[in-house]
Structures are given as C-alpha cells and as structure tokens.
C-alpha atoms as an extended CHARMM CRD file, in Angstrom:
* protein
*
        82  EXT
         1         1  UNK       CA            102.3120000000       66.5810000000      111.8480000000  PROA      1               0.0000000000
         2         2  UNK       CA            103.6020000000       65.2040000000      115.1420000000  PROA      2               0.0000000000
         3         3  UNK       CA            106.9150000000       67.8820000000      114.9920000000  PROA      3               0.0000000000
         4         4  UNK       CA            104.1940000000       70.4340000000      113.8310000000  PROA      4               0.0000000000
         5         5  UNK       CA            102.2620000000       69.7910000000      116.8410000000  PROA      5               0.0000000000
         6         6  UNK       CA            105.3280000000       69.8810000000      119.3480000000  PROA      6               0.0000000000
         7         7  UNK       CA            106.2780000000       73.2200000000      117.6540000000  PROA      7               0.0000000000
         8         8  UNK       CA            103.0400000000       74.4950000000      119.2790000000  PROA      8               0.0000000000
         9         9  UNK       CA            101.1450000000       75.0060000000      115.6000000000  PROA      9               0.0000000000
        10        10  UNK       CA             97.3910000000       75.3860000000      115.8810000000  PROA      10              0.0000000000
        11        11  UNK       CA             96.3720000000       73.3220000000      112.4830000000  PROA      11              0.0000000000
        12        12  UNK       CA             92.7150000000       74.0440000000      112.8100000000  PROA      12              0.0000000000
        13        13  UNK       CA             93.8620000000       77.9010000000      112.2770000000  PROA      13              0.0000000000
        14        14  UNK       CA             96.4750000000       76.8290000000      109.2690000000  PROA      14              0.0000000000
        15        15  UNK       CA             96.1320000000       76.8610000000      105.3510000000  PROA      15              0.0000000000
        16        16  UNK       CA             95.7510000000       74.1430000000      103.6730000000  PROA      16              0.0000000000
        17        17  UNK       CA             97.9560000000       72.6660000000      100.8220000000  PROA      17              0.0000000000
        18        18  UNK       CA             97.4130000000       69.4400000000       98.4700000000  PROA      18              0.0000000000
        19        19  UNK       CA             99.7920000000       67.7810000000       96.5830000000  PROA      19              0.0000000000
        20        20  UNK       CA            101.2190000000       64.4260000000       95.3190000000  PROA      20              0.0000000000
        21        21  UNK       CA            103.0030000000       62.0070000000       97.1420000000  PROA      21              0.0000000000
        22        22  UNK       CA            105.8430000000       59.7970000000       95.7770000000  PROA      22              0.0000000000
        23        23  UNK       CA            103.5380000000       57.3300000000       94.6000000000  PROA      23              0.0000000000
        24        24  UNK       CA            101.1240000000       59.8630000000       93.9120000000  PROA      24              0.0000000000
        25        25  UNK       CA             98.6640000000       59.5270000000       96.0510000000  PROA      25              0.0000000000
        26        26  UNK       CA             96.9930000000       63.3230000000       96.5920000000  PROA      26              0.0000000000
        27        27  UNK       CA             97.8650000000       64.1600000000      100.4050000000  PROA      27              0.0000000000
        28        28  UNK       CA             96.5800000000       67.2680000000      102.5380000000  PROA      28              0.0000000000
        29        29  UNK       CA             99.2910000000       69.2690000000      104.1040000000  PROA      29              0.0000000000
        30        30  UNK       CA             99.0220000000       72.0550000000      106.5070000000  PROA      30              0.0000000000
        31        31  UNK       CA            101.4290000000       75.5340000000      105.9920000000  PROA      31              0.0000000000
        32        32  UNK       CA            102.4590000000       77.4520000000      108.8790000000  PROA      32              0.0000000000
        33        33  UNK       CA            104.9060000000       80.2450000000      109.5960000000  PROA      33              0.0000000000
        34        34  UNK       CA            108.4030000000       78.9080000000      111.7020000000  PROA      34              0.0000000000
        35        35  UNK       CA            110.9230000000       80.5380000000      112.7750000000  PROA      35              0.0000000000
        36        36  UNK       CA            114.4800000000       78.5630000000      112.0580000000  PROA      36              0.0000000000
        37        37  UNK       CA            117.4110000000       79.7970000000      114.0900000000  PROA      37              0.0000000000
        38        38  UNK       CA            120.8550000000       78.9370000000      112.8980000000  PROA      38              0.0000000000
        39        39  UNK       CA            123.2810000000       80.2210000000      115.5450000000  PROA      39              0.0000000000
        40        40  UNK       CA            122.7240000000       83.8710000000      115.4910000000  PROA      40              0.0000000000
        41        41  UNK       CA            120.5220000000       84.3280000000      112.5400000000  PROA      41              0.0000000000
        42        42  UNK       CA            117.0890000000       83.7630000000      112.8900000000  PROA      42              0.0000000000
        43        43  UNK       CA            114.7450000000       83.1000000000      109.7420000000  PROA      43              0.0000000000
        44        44  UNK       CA            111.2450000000       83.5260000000      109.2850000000  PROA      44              0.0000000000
        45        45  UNK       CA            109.4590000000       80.5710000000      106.4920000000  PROA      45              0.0000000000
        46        46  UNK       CA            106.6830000000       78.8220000000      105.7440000000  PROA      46              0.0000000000
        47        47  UNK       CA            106.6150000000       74.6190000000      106.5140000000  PROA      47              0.0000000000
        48        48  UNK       CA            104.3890000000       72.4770000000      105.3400000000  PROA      48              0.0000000000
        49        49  UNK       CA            103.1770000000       69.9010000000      107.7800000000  PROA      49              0.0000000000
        50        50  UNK       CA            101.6740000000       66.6240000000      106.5270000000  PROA      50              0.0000000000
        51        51  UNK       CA             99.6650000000       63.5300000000      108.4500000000  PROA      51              0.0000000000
        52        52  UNK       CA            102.0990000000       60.7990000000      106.5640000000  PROA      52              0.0000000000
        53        53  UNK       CA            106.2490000000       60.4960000000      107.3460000000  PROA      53              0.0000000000
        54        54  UNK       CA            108.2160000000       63.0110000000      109.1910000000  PROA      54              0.0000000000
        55        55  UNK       CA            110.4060000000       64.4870000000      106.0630000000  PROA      55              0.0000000000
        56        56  UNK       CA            110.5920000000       68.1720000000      104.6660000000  PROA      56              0.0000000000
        57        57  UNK       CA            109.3430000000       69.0040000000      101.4330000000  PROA      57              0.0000000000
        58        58  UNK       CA            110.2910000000       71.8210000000       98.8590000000  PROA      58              0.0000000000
        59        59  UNK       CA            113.6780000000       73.6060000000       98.2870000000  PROA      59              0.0000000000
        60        60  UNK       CA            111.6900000000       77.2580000000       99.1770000000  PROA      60              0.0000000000
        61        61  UNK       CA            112.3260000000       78.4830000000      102.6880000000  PROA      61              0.0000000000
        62        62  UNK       CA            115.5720000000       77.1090000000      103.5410000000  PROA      62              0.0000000000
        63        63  UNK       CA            117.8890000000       75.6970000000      100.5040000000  PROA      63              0.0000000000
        64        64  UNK       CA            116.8830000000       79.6000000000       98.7450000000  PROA      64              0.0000000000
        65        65  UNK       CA            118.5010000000       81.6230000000      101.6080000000  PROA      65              0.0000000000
        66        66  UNK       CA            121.2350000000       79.2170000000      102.7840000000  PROA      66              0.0000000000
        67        67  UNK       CA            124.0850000000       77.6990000000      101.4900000000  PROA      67              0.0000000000
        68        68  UNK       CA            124.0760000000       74.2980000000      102.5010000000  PROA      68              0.0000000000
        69        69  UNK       CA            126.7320000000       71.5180000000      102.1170000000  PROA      69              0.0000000000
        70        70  UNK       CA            125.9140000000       67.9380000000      103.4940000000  PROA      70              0.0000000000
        71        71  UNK       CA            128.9700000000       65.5950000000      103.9330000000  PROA      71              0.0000000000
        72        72  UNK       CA            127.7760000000       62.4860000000      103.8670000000  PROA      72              0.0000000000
        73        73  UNK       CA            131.3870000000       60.7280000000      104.5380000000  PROA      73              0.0000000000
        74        74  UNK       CA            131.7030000000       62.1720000000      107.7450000000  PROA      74              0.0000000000
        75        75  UNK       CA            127.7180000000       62.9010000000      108.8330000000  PROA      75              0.0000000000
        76        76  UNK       CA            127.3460000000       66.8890000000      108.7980000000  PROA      76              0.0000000000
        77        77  UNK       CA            126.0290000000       69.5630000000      107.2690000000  PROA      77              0.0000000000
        78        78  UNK       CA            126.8220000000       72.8350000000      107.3270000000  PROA      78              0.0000000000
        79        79  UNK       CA            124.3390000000       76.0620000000      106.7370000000  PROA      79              0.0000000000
        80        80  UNK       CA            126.0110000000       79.0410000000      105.9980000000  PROA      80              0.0000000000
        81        81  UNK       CA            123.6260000000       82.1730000000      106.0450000000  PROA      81              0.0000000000
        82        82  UNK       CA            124.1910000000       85.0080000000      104.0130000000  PROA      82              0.0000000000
C-alpha cells in the first residue's frame, strides 16, 4: 500500500477485495482507479493495493491492452500499445 499511498489514493474511500496469497493466507486488498502513461498513451485501470509486498497482481489492466515483451538477458521490457 505504500506506492498506493504515494500515488495520492484515499483507501478509506476504496473497494475492497479479498483473496489468497501464495501460501494462501486470505489477504484484504484495496482497488482503485490509476492512470498508467506509456509515452504518449495514457490508460485508465483498476490496481489493487495490498498491506503485504510491493508486487502487482492479475494479468487484467495492463498485460490485456499491451503487448509486452520482457528481455531478461539484457534487463528491459518493452510495452507496445495498440
């Protein structure tokens, strides 16, 4: 929640969301609208903000309207909107 909170999001106004953890514990997430801009294309999704880790969850939001390749070899990733 601490990159939540530096984005500004007000989690006393946001949804809430449970779900399992890796080792499936049951953990209380937060959903907000964001706004991710990728040079000149901006897009509007939901994130789901949770008190444990700083890692993104699901494949909705980002990896549906992107095409994303991560090179691991050489340390980028590329995001090519449509």
């Amino acid at each position: 929640m601490e990159i939540g909170s530096k984005l500004g999001i007000k989690f006393k106004k946001a949804n809430t969301i449970s779900f399992a953890g890796i080792n499936g514990d049951m953990i209380q997430g937060f959903i907000s609208e964001v706004f991710i801009e990728l040079g000149e294309t901006t897009l509007k999704t939901r994130a789901v903000f949770a008190p444990v880790g700083n890692g993104a969850l699901g494949e909705y939001g980002l990896f549906d309207l992107c095409k994303l390749r991560f090179d691991l070899k050489s340390k980028t990733i590329e995001i090519e909107t449509s």
